[in-house]
C-alpha positions as CSV (number, residue, x, y, z in Angstrom):
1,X,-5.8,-19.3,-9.0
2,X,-6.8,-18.7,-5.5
3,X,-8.7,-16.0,-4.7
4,X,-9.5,-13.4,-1.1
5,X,-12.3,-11.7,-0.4
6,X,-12.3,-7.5,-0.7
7,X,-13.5,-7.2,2.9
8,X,-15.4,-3.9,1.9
9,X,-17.7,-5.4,-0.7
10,X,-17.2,-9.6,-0.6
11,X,-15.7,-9.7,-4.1
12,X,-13.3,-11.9,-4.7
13,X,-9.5,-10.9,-6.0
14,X,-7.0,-13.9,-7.7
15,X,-3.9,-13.5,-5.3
16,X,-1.3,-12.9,-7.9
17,X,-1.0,-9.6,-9.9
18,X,1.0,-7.6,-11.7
19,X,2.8,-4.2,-10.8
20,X,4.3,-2.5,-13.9
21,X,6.7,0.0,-12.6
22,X,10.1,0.0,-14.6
23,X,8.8,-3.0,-16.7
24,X,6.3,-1.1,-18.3
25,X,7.8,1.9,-19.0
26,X,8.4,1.7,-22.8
27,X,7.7,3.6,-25.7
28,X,3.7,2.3,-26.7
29,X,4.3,1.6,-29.9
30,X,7.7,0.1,-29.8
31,X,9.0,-3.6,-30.1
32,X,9.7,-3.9,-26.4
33,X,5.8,-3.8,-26.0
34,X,5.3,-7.4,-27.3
35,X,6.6,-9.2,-24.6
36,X,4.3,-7.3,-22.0
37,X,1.7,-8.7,-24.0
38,X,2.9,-11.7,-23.1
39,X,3.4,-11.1,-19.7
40,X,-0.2,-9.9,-19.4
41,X,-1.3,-12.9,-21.2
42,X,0.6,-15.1,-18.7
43,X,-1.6,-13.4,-15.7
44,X,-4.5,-13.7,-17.0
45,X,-4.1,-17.7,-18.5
46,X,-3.0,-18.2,-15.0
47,X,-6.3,-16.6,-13.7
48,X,-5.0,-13.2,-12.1
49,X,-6.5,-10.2,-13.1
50,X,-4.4,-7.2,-11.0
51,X,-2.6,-4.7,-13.0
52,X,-1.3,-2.1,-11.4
53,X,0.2,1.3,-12.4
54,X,0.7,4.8,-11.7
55,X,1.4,8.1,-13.3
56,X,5.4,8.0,-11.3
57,X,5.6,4.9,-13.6
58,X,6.4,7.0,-16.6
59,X,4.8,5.2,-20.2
60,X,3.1,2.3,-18.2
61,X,-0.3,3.3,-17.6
62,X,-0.1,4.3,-21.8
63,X,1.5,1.0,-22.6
64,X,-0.9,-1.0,-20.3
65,X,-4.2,0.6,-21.5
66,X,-2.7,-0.4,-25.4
67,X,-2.0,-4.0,-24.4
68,X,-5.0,-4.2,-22.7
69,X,-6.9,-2.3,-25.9
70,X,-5.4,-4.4,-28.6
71,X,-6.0,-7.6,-26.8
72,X,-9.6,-6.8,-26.1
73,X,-8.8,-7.5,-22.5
74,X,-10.0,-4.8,-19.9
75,X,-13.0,-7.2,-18.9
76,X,-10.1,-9.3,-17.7
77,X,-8.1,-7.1,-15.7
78,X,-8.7,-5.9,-12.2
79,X,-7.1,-2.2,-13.5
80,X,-5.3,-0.6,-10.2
81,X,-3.4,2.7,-10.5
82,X,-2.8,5.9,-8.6
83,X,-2.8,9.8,-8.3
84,X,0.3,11.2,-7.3
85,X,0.3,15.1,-7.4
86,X,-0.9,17.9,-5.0
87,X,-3.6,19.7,-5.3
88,X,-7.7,19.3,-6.0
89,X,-7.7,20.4,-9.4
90,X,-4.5,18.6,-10.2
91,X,-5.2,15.4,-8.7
92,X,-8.4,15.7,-11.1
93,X,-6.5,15.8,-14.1
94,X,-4.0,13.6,-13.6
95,X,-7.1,10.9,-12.6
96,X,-8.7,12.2,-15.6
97,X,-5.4,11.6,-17.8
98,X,-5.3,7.9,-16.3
99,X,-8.5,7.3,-17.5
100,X,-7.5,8.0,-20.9
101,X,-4.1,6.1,-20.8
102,X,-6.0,3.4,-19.9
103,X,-8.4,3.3,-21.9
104,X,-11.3,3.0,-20.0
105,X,-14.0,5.1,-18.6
106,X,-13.9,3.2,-15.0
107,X,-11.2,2.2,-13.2
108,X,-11.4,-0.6,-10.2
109,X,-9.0,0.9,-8.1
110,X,-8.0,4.5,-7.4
111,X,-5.1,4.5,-5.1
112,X,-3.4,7.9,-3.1
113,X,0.4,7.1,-4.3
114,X,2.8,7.5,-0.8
115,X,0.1,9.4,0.5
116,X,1.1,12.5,-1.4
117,X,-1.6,15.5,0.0
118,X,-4.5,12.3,0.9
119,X,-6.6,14.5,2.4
120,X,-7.2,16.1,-0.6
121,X,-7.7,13.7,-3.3
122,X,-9.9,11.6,-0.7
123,X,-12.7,13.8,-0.7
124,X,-12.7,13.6,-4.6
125,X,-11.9,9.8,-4.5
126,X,-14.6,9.3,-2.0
127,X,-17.0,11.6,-4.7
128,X,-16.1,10.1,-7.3
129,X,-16.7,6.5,-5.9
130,X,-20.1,7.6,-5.1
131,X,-20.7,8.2,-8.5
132,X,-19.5,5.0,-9.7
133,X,-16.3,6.2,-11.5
134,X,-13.9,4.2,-9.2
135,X,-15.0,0.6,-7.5
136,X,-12.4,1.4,-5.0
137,X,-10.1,3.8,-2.9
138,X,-6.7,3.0,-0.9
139,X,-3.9,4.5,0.4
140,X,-0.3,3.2,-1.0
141,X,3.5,3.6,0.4
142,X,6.4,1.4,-0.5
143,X,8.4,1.4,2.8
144,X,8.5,1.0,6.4
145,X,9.4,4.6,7.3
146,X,5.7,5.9,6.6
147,X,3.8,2.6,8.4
148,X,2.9,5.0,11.4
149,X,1.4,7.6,8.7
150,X,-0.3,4.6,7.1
151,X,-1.3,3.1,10.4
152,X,-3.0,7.0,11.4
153,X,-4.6,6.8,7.9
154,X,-6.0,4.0,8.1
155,X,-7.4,3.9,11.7
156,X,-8.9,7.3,10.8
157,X,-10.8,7.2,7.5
158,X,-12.9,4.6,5.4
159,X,-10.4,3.4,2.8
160,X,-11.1,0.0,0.8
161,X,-7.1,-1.1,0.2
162,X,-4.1,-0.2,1.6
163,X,-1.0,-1.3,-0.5
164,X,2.6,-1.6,1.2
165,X,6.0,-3.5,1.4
166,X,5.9,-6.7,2.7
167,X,8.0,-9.9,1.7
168,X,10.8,-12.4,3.7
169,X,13.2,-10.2,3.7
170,X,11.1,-6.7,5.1
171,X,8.7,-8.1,7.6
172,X,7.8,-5.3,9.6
173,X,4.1,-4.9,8.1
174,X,3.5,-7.7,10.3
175,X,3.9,-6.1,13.8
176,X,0.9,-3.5,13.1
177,X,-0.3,-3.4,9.8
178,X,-1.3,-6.8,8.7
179,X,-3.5,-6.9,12.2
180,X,-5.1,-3.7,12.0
181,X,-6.2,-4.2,8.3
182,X,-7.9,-7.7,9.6
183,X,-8.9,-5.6,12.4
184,X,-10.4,-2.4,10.0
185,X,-11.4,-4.9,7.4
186,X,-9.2,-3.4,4.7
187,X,-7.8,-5.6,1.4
188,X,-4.0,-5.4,1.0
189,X,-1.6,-5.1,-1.9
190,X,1.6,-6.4,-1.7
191,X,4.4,-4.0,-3.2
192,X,7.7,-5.6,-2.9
193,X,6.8,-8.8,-2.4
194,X,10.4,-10.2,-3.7
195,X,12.0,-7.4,-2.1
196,X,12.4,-6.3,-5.2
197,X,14.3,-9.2,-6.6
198,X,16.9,-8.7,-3.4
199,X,15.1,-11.9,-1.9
200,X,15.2,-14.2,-4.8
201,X,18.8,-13.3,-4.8
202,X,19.5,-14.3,-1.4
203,X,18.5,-18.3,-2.3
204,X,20.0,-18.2,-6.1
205,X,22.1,-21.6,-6.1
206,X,20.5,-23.3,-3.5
207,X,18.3,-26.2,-4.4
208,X,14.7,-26.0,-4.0
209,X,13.6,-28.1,-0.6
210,X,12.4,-31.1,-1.1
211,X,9.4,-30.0,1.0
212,X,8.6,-27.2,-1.5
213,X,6.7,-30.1,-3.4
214,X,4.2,-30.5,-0.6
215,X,2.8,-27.3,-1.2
216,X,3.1,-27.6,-5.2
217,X,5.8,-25.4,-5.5
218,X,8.7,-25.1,-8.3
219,X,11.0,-22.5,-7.7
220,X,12.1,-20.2,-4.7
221,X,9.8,-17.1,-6.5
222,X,7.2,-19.2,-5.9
223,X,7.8,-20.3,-2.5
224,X,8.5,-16.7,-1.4
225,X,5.4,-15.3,-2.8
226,X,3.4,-18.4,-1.4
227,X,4.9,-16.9,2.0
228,X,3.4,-13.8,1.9
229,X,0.1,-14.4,0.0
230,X,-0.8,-17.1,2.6
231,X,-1.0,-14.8,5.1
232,X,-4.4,-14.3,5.9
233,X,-4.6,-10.1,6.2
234,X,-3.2,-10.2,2.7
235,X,-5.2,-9.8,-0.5
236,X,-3.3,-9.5,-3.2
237,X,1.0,-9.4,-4.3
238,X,2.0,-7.6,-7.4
239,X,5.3,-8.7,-8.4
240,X,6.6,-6.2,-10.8
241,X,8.1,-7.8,-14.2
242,X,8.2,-7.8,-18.0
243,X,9.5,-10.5,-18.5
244,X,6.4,-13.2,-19.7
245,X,8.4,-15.9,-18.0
246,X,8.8,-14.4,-15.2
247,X,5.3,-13.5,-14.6
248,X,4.2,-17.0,-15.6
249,X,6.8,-18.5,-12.6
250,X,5.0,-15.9,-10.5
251,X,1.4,-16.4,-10.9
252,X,2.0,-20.7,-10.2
253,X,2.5,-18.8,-6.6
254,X,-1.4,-18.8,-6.5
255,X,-2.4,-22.3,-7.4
256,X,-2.0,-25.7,-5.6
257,X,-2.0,-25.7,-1.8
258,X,-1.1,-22.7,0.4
259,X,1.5,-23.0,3.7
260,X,-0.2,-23.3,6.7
261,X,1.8,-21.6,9.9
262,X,4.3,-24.3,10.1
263,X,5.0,-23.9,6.7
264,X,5.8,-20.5,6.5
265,X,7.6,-20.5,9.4
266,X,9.7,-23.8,7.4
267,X,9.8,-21.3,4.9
268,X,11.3,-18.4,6.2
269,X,14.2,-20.7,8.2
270,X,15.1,-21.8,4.9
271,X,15.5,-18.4,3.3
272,X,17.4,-17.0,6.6
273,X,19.7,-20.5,6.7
Protein backbone atom coordinates (compact mmCIF):
# COMPACT_ATOMS: atom_id res chain seq x y z
CA UNK A 1 0.00 0.00 0.00
CA UNK A 2 1.24 3.35 -0.53
CA UNK A 3 2.33 5.25 2.10
CA UNK A 4 2.73 9.56 3.21
CA UNK A 5 4.95 10.92 5.41
CA UNK A 6 3.63 12.33 9.08
CA UNK A 7 5.16 15.77 8.40
CA UNK A 8 5.78 16.20 12.25
CA UNK A 9 8.13 13.22 12.69
CA UNK A 10 8.88 11.63 8.86
CA UNK A 11 7.06 8.37 9.59
CA UNK A 12 5.35 6.93 7.15
CA UNK A 13 1.29 6.12 7.32
CA UNK A 14 -0.37 3.34 4.58
CA UNK A 15 -3.09 5.69 2.97
CA UNK A 16 -6.09 3.55 3.56
CA UNK A 17 -7.59 3.13 7.06
CA UNK A 18 -10.35 2.28 8.88
CA UNK A 19 -13.00 4.48 10.77
CA UNK A 20 -15.32 2.33 12.94
CA UNK A 21 -18.19 4.54 13.81
CA UNK A 22 -21.61 2.74 13.52
CA UNK A 23 -19.78 -0.37 12.18
CA UNK A 24 -18.17 -1.13 15.22
CA UNK A 25 -20.61 -0.54 17.60
CA UNK A 26 -21.67 -4.10 18.64
CA UNK A 27 -21.99 -5.97 21.69
CA UNK A 28 -17.96 -7.33 22.25
CA UNK A 29 -18.75 -10.59 22.69
CA UNK A 30 -21.43 -11.11 20.21
CA UNK A 31 -21.56 -12.88 16.76
CA UNK A 32 -21.64 -9.64 14.83
CA UNK A 33 -17.99 -9.24 15.99
CA UNK A 34 -16.60 -11.87 13.59
CA UNK A 35 -16.90 -10.15 10.58
CA UNK A 36 -14.99 -7.03 12.02
CA UNK A 37 -12.30 -9.39 12.41
CA UNK A 38 -12.45 -9.85 9.08
CA UNK A 39 -12.67 -6.42 8.11
CA UNK A 40 -9.58 -5.67 10.18
CA UNK A 41 -7.86 -8.60 8.71
CA UNK A 42 -8.68 -7.17 5.16
CA UNK A 43 -6.70 -3.80 6.22
CA UNK A 44 -4.05 -5.06 7.44
CA UNK A 45 -3.37 -8.04 4.42
CA UNK A 46 -3.80 -5.01 2.31
CA UNK A 47 -1.00 -3.21 4.25
CA UNK A 48 -3.04 -0.36 6.10
CA UNK A 49 -2.71 -0.04 9.60
CA UNK A 50 -5.29 3.09 10.73
CA UNK A 51 -8.01 2.25 13.03
CA UNK A 52 -9.81 4.80 14.27
CA UNK A 53 -12.45 5.23 17.05
CA UNK A 54 -13.86 7.31 19.61
CA UNK A 55 -15.71 7.19 22.83
CA UNK A 56 -19.19 9.04 20.65
CA UNK A 57 -18.77 5.62 18.78
CA UNK A 58 -20.56 3.77 21.49
CA UNK A 59 -18.93 -0.28 21.86
CA UNK A 60 -16.18 0.36 19.17
CA UNK A 61 -13.26 1.31 20.94
CA UNK A 62 -14.33 -2.09 23.34
CA UNK A 63 -14.89 -4.16 20.25
CA UNK A 64 -11.70 -2.84 18.49
CA UNK A 65 -9.28 -3.34 21.40
CA UNK A 66 -10.89 -7.33 21.55
CA UNK A 67 -10.36 -7.82 17.82
CA UNK A 68 -7.24 -6.37 18.01
CA UNK A 69 -6.40 -8.54 21.49
CA UNK A 70 -7.57 -11.88 20.23
CA UNK A 71 -5.80 -11.51 17.02
CA UNK A 72 -2.52 -10.49 18.62
CA UNK A 73 -2.59 -7.57 16.31
CA UNK A 74 -1.93 -4.06 18.03
CA UNK A 75 1.76 -4.12 16.55
CA UNK A 76 -0.19 -3.92 13.40
CA UNK A 77 -2.49 -1.12 13.83
CA UNK A 78 -1.77 2.52 13.75
CA UNK A 79 -4.62 2.86 16.82
CA UNK A 80 -6.31 6.52 16.40
CA UNK A 81 -9.19 7.59 18.64
CA UNK A 82 -10.47 10.60 20.54
CA UNK A 83 -11.63 12.46 23.82
CA UNK A 84 -14.82 14.00 23.57
CA UNK A 85 -16.02 15.43 27.00
CA UNK A 86 -15.35 18.77 28.86
CA UNK A 87 -13.41 19.28 31.41
CA UNK A 88 -9.58 18.43 32.66
CA UNK A 89 -10.28 15.82 34.95
CA UNK A 90 -12.91 14.39 32.67
CA UNK A 91 -11.09 14.40 29.58
CA UNK A 92 -8.50 12.34 31.76
CA UNK A 93 -10.73 9.63 32.40
CA UNK A 94 -12.30 9.18 29.53
CA UNK A 95 -8.49 8.97 27.83
CA UNK A 96 -7.75 6.83 30.56
CA UNK A 97 -10.90 4.56 29.81
CA UNK A 98 -9.69 4.40 26.06
CA UNK A 99 -6.71 3.00 27.03
CA UNK A 100 -8.31 0.21 28.59
CA UNK A 101 -10.91 -0.42 25.86
CA UNK A 102 -8.15 -0.68 23.78
CA UNK A 103 -6.14 -2.60 25.30
CA UNK A 104 -3.07 -0.95 25.24
CA UNK A 105 -0.95 1.15 27.40
CA UNK A 106 0.01 3.67 24.37
CA UNK A 107 -2.02 4.91 21.87
CA UNK A 108 -0.59 6.51 18.36
CA UNK A 109 -3.00 9.04 18.07
CA UNK A 110 -5.00 11.08 20.55
CA UNK A 111 -7.41 13.24 18.78
CA UNK A 112 -9.74 16.41 20.35
CA UNK A 113 -13.31 15.00 18.87
CA UNK A 114 -15.15 18.35 17.11
CA UNK A 115 -13.06 20.35 19.05
CA UNK A 116 -15.15 19.87 22.11
CA UNK A 117 -13.36 22.42 25.05
CA UNK A 118 -9.48 21.87 22.94
CA UNK A 119 -7.99 24.17 25.00
CA UNK A 120 -8.30 22.05 27.74
CA UNK A 121 -7.50 18.64 26.77
CA UNK A 122 -4.44 20.17 24.68
CA UNK A 123 -2.46 21.07 27.52
CA UNK A 124 -2.91 17.41 28.93
CA UNK A 125 -2.53 15.98 25.34
CA UNK A 126 0.54 18.05 24.86
CA UNK A 127 1.72 16.53 28.63
CA UNK A 128 0.95 13.52 28.05
CA UNK A 129 2.85 13.28 24.60
CA UNK A 130 5.87 14.48 26.37
CA UNK A 131 5.77 11.63 28.43
CA UNK A 132 5.45 9.23 25.76
CA UNK A 133 1.78 8.08 26.42
CA UNK A 134 0.46 9.33 22.97
CA UNK A 135 2.77 9.43 19.59
CA UNK A 136 0.46 12.06 18.40
CA UNK A 137 -2.16 14.97 18.93
CA UNK A 138 -4.87 16.43 16.39
CA UNK A 139 -7.81 18.25 16.26
CA UNK A 140 -11.01 16.42 14.43
CA UNK A 141 -14.51 17.88 13.05
CA UNK A 142 -16.66 16.15 10.46
CA UNK A 143 -18.15 19.18 8.60
CA UNK A 144 -17.61 22.27 6.86
CA UNK A 145 -19.44 24.61 9.29
CA UNK A 146 -16.47 24.45 11.87
CA UNK A 147 -13.42 24.77 8.99
CA UNK A 148 -12.89 28.45 10.13
CA UNK A 149 -12.63 27.14 13.96
CA UNK A 150 -10.33 24.44 12.56
CA UNK A 151 -8.51 26.83 10.30
CA UNK A 152 -7.95 29.26 13.81
CA UNK A 153 -6.82 26.00 15.54
CA UNK A 154 -4.61 25.07 13.49
CA UNK A 155 -2.74 28.30 12.50
CA UNK A 156 -2.56 28.94 16.29
CA UNK A 157 -1.15 25.83 18.08
CA UNK A 158 1.33 22.87 17.36
CA UNK A 159 -0.97 19.99 16.49
CA UNK A 160 0.44 16.80 14.61
CA UNK A 161 -3.04 15.75 12.52
CA UNK A 162 -6.07 17.43 11.82
CA UNK A 163 -8.88 15.07 10.57
CA UNK A 164 -11.97 16.54 8.50
CA UNK A 165 -14.52 15.83 5.66
CA UNK A 166 -13.27 15.79 2.41
CA UNK A 167 -14.43 13.58 -0.61
CA UNK A 168 -16.11 14.33 -4.52
CA UNK A 169 -19.03 15.26 -3.40
CA UNK A 170 -17.87 17.98 -0.19
CA UNK A 171 -14.90 19.67 -1.63
CA UNK A 172 -14.60 22.62 0.39
CA UNK A 173 -11.42 21.48 2.52
CA UNK A 174 -9.72 22.33 -0.59
CA UNK A 175 -10.14 26.12 -0.62
CA UNK A 176 -8.21 26.55 2.83
CA UNK A 177 -7.56 23.65 4.59
CA UNK A 178 -5.67 21.26 2.47
CA UNK A 179 -3.13 24.42 1.73
CA UNK A 180 -2.57 25.51 5.08
CA UNK A 181 -1.96 21.91 6.42
CA UNK A 182 0.89 21.73 3.49
CA UNK A 183 1.56 25.12 4.53
CA UNK A 184 1.70 24.24 8.70
CA UNK A 185 3.10 20.82 7.94
CA UNK A 186 0.24 19.00 9.50
CA UNK A 187 -0.91 15.08 8.44
CA UNK A 188 -4.58 14.77 7.49
CA UNK A 189 -7.35 12.27 8.05
CA UNK A 190 -9.95 11.85 5.82
CA UNK A 191 -13.51 11.53 7.58
CA UNK A 192 -16.13 11.11 4.98
CA UNK A 193 -14.24 10.28 2.33
CA UNK A 194 -17.33 8.50 0.39
CA UNK A 195 -19.55 11.14 1.64
CA UNK A 196 -20.69 8.76 3.69
CA UNK A 197 -21.70 6.27 1.10
CA UNK A 198 -23.95 9.41 -0.63
CA UNK A 199 -21.00 9.40 -3.32
CA UNK A 200 -20.84 5.86 -4.21
CA UNK A 201 -24.50 6.23 -4.66
CA UNK A 202 -24.41 8.89 -7.04
CA UNK A 203 -22.40 6.48 -9.76
CA UNK A 204 -24.33 3.09 -8.73
CA UNK A 205 -25.32 1.65 -12.33
CA UNK A 206 -22.91 3.36 -14.30
CA UNK A 207 -20.12 1.34 -15.71
CA UNK A 208 -16.74 1.76 -14.51
CA UNK A 209 -14.55 3.99 -17.25
CA UNK A 210 -12.58 2.30 -19.29
CA UNK A 211 -9.81 4.73 -18.09
CA UNK A 212 -10.27 3.62 -14.52
CA UNK A 213 -7.80 0.66 -15.63
CA UNK A 214 -4.99 3.04 -16.25
CA UNK A 215 -4.64 3.80 -12.76
CA UNK A 216 -5.44 0.09 -11.56
CA UNK A 217 -8.71 0.65 -10.44
CA UNK A 218 -11.91 -1.79 -10.07
CA UNK A 219 -14.76 -0.16 -8.89
CA UNK A 220 -16.08 3.55 -8.41
CA UNK A 221 -15.06 3.17 -4.24
CA UNK A 222 -11.94 2.85 -5.45
CA UNK A 223 -11.72 5.51 -7.91
CA UNK A 224 -13.34 7.91 -5.48
CA UNK A 225 -10.96 7.21 -2.64
CA UNK A 226 -7.97 7.25 -5.16
CA UNK A 227 -9.45 10.98 -5.72
CA UNK A 228 -8.95 12.20 -2.53
CA UNK A 229 -5.89 10.23 -1.23
CA UNK A 230 -3.87 11.44 -4.22
CA UNK A 231 -4.04 14.71 -3.19
CA UNK A 232 -0.93 15.63 -1.92
CA UNK A 233 -1.90 17.64 1.64
CA UNK A 234 -3.65 14.40 2.43
CA UNK A 235 -2.38 11.59 4.67
CA UNK A 236 -4.55 9.24 5.37
CA UNK A 237 -8.81 8.24 4.43
CA UNK A 238 -10.73 6.22 6.84
CA UNK A 239 -13.66 4.86 5.15
CA UNK A 240 -15.98 3.62 7.85
CA UNK A 241 -17.29 -0.12 7.25
CA UNK A 242 -17.98 -3.58 8.72
CA UNK A 243 -18.38 -5.18 6.15
CA UNK A 244 -14.86 -7.32 5.25
CA UNK A 245 -15.69 -6.87 1.70
CA UNK A 246 -16.13 -3.68 1.71
CA UNK A 247 -13.04 -2.77 3.42
CA UNK A 248 -11.03 -5.15 1.16
CA UNK A 249 -12.65 -3.01 -2.16
CA UNK A 250 -11.49 -0.05 -0.04
CA UNK A 251 -8.03 -0.60 0.85
CA UNK A 252 -7.14 -1.74 -3.34
CA UNK A 253 -7.70 2.34 -3.26
CA UNK A 254 -4.03 2.40 -2.05
CA UNK A 255 -2.16 0.18 -4.35
CA UNK A 256 -1.19 0.48 -8.09
CA UNK A 257 -0.74 3.89 -9.56
CA UNK A 258 -2.16 7.19 -8.16
CA UNK A 259 -4.11 10.03 -10.51
CA UNK A 260 -1.99 12.70 -11.40
CA UNK A 261 -3.99 16.32 -11.82
CA UNK A 262 -5.48 15.36 -15.03
CA UNK A 263 -6.73 12.46 -13.61
CA UNK A 264 -8.58 13.59 -10.86
CA UNK A 265 -9.89 16.23 -12.61
CA UNK A 266 -11.10 13.10 -15.35
CA UNK A 267 -12.24 11.81 -12.30
CA UNK A 268 -14.45 14.22 -10.75
CA UNK A 269 -16.15 15.04 -14.50
CA UNK A 270 -17.15 11.64 -14.48
CA UNK A 271 -18.78 11.57 -11.04
CA UNK A 272 -20.50 15.17 -11.74
CA UNK A 273 -21.63 13.79 -15.60
Amino acid sequence: MHQKQIPSSGEKLPVIGCGTYRGFDVNPNGAATAPLAQVLTALFTAGGSVVDSSPMYGKAEAVTGKLLSDANAHTKAFIATKVWTRGREAGIAQMEDSFRLMKTDRIDLMQIHNLVDWRTHLRTLRDWKEAGRIRYLGITHYTASAFAELEAVMRSEPIDFVQLNYSLADRAAEGRLLPLAAERAIAVIVNYPLASGSAVRAVRGRPLPGWAAEIDCTSWAQLLLKFVVSHPAITCAIPGTGNPAHMADNARAGLGRMPDDAMRARIAAACDA
